[in-house]
N, C-alpha and C positions, 0 to 999 in steps of 0.2 A: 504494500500500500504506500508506503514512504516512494517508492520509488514510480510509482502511476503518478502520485501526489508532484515529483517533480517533472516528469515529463510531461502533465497538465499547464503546470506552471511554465513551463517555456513554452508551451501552444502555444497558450492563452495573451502571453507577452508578444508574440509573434505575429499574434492577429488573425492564427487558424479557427476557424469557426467551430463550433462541437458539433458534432452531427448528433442526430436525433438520437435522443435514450443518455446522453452525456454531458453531465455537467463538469467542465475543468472547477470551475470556484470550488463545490463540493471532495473534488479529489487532491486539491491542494490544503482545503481546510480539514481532511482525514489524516492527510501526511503532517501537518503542524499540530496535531491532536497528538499524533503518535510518539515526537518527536522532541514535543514541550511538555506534553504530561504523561510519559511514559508511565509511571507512579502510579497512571488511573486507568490503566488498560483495563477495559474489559475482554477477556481471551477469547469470552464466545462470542461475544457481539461482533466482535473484528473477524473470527470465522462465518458467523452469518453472514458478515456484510460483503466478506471474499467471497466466500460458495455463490451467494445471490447474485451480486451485482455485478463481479467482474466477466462471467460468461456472457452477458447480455450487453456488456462494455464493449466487449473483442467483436462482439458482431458489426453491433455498430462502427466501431472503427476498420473493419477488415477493407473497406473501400479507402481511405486515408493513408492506412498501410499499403497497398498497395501503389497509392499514388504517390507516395515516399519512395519507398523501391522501388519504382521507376525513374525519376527522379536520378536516385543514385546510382540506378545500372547505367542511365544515361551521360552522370558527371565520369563514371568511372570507365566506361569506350569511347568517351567524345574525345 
């Protein structure tokens, strides 16, 4: 999650839009949850909110991802 939480954050700074089902705010505010109040993890809550959310995260992004790696197949044969 800390690490979704930063590469939300540099979308987000970037100006990539979230595609539907995707809140960057929320996965940057998960990663500074995690990060500042370690001391108050809840273990299953953050497993719930993995098992749930992230599957349905990857969907929606699976168009993004792939428009990145294109992107860089293309930086990397031009």
């Amino acid at each position: 999650m800390m690490k979704v939480g930063e590469a939300a954050n540099r979308l987000a700074k970037m100006g990539v839009l979230e595609p539907d089902g995707v809140q960057w705010a929320l996965a940057v505010a998960n990663r500074n949850f995690l990060i500042h109040q370690y001391d108050q993890i809840n273990r299953s809550l953050t497993w719930l909110t993995l098992s749930r959310d992230l599957p349905a995260w990857r969907r929606s992004l699976q168009a993004l991802t792939a428009e990145a790696r294109g992107v860089i197949d293309d930086a990397e044969n031009g």
